[in-house]
N, C-alpha and C positions, 0 to 999 in steps of 0.2 A: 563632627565626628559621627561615623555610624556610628545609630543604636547596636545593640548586644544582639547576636542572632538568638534566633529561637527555639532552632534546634541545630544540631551540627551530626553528622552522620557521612554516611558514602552513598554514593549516584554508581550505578552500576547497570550499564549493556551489555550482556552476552558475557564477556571475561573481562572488561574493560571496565573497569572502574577507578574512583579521585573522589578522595573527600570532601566535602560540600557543606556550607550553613545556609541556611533560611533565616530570614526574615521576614515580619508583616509588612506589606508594600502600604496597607495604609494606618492609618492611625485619626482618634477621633479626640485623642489629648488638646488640642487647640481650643473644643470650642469651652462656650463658658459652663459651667455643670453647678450645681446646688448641693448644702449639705442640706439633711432635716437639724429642724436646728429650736429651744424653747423660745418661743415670739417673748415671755415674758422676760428672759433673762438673756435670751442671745449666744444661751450656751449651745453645743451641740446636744443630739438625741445618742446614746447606747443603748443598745440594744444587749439582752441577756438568752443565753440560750436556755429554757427551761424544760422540764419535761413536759408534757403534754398531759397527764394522769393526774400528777402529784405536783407540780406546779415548782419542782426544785430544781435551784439552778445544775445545769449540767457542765461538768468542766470538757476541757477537748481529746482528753485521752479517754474519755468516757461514750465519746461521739463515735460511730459505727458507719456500716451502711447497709440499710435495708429494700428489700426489693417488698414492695406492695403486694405480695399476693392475694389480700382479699381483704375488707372494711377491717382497720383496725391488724392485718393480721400479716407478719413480718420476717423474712425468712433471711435473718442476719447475714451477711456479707464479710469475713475476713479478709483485710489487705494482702494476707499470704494466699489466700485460695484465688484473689483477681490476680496474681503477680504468676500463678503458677501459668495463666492462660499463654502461652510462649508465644509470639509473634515472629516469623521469620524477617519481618521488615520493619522491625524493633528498631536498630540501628543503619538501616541501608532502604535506598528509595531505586529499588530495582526493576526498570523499565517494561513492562508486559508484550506491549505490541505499539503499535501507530497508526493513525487514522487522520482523514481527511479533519480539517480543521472547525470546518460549515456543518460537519457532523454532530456536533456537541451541542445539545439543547441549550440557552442560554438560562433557560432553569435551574439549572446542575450545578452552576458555578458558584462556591463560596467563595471562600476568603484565601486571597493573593499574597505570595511570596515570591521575595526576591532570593533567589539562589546564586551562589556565588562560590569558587572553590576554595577552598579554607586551608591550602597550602599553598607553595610555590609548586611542587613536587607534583600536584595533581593537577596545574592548569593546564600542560599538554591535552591530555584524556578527555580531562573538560571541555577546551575547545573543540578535540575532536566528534565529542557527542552533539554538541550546540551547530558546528557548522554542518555534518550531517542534515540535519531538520532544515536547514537554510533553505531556503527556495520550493521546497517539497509541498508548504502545504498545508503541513502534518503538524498532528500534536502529538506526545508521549503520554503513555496513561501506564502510572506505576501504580504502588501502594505505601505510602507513610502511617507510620504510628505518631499519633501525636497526646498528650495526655492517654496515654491506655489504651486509646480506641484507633482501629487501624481506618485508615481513610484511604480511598481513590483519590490522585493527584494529576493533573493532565501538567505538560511541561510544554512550554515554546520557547523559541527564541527571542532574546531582546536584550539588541547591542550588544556588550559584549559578555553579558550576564545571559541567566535563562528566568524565566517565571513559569511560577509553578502555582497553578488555583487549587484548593481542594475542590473535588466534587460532592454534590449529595448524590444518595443511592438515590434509587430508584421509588424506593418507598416512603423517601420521603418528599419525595414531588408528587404536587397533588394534582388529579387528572384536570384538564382544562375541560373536559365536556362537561365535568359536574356543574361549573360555572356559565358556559356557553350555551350549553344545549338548550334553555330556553329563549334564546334570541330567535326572534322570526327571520326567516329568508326574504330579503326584500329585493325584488327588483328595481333599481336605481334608473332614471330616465340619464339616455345618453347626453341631455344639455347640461341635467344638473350635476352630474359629474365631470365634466370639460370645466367647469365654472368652480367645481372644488380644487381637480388638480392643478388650474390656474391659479390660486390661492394660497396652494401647497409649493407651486415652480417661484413663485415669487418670497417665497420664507425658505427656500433651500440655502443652506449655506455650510461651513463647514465646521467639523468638532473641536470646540477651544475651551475645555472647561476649566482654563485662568480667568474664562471672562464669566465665569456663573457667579452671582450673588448672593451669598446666603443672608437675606435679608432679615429673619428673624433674627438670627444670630447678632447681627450688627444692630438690632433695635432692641434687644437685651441688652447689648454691650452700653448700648445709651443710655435707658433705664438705669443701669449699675452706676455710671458716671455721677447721673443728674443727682442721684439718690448721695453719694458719695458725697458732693459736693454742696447738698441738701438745698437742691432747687427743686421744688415744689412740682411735682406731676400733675400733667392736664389727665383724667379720666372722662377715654372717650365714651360718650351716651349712644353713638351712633351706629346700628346694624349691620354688617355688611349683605345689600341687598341683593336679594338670586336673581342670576341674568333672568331679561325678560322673555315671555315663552314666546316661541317660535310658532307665527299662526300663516303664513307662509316661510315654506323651506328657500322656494325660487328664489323671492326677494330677498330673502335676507341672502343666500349669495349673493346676489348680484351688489347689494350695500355692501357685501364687503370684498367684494372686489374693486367698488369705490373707493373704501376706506384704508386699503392694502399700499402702504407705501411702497414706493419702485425701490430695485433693490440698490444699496448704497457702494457705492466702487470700493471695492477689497483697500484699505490700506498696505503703504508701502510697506515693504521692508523692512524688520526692525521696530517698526512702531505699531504697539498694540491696540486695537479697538476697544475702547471703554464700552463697558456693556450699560444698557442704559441703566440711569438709576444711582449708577454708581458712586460712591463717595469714600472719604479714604475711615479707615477705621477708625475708631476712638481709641482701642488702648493699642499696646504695640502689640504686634505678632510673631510669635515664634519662627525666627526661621529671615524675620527680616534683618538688614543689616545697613548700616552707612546714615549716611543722610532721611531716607526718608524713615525710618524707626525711630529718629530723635525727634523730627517733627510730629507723630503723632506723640510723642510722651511730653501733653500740655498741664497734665495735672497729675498725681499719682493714683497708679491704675489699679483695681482690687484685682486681686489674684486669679489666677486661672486652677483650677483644679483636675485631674485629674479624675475617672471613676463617676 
């Protein structure tokens, strides 16, 4: 079952518009997360909201919002005077203009939804906006409200949905020269750069990220097991030591252009290349089903949490 959209509203072109929902395209609910919690008793931690002067607790109708105008000094906020702020794209995500797609800095991009039309009545309209963009190129760049604050949303196609990224403004991408500009300009010898992008042609391959590892993850998920199970933990003593420094550049290309395995023949069809490293999880994961979700559940698994 899809989850619950996130927002629901109208997609609107010119006079053409269809009612639409969003949802988040990702989600980080899977992995395993931590409460704070007393080592002495195992209970969880509360937290109380107090005032900051006078030290008493504050209840939630008491709770406000302040804008910081200066140390200590607070220029109270009413939920009627943010409400009055009217947004015309409060309810409707209504298309600006279009633009090439290679346009769009990949700085910009937050956070991805799936868009979908939220009637029968509007998937004509829909389709017709989506197949539009088909082939063109192009992205749409509307505006969404989302929690109060209205956002830049760029729209593509995909399948027979569309996705729609929010963007960050402008001011809040931070300039790259502040970070770059003290890099020195280096002239590069023509051999030793033949001998990198030979290094680089041999690791080409293509983008599969079922085949990435989140290796930490699954060495938590151990830890939890082992401790579960109350098998005793090895505590490793040992450093992990920083590559060693490079006292020729040449050579060490040229070693690892030795040490560069040839590339391996694309598997068939159908059948997934295991990324190295790879093992199957320890507890079951969401989303798995059939056979292989009962073979991972060998013992009972602590909980996954949410937050």
């Amino acid at each position: 079952m899809a989850p619950r959209p996130y927002w629901k509203g109208y997609l609107k072109l010119s006079l053409v518009s269809c009612p639409i929902a969003l949802t988040p395209a990702t989600s980080s609910s899977e992995k395993v997360s931590f409460r704070q919690v007393n080592k002495a008793t195992g209970n969880r931690i509360r937290y109380k909201k107090v005032d900051s002067e006078t030290g008493e607790e504050v209840t939630n109708d008491e709770i406000g919002k302040g804008y910081e105008a200066g140390k200590n000094e607070f220029i109270i906020m009413d939920d009627d005077e943010l409400e009055a702020v009217e947004l015309e794209s409060t309810h409707t995500i209504e298309i600006d203009q279009f633009v090439p797609f290679a346009q769009i800095d990949k700085r910009y991009y937050d956070q991805p939804y799936y868009i979908v039309p939220n009637d029968d009545v509007g998937v004509e309209a829909f389709s017709v906006i989506r197949e539009a963009m088909v082939g063109k190129g192009v992205v749409a760049l509307a505006r969404v409200v989302m929690n109060k604050r209205e956002r830049v949303i760029a729209l593509e196609p995909h399948g027979k949905g569309l996705i729609g990224t929010t963007l960050h403004y402008a001011y809040e991408v931070r300039k790259a020269e502040d970070y770059f500009g003290d890099i020195p300009d280096i002239k590069i010898a023509p051999d030793m750069l033949k001998l990198a992008q030979h290094i680089v042609a041999e690791k080409e391959g293509e983008f599969a990220p079922e085949e990435f590892v989140d290796h930490y993850e699954e060495a938590v998920v151990e830890i939890i097991r082992k401790k579960q199970a109350h098998i005793p933990l090895k505590k490793s003593t040992e450093k992990a030591s920083a590559p060693k420094n490079v006292i020729n550049l040449m050579d060490a290309l040229r070693r690892s252009v030795q040490t560069t395995p040839a590339k391996a023949a694309k598997p068939a069809k159908g059948k997934k290349k295991a990324a190295a490293g790879q093992r199957e999880m320890l507890l079951p994961i969401s989303g798995k089903k059939g056979k292989d979700a009962a073979k991972d559940v060998a013992k009972p698994a602590p909980r996954r949490k949410a937050g």
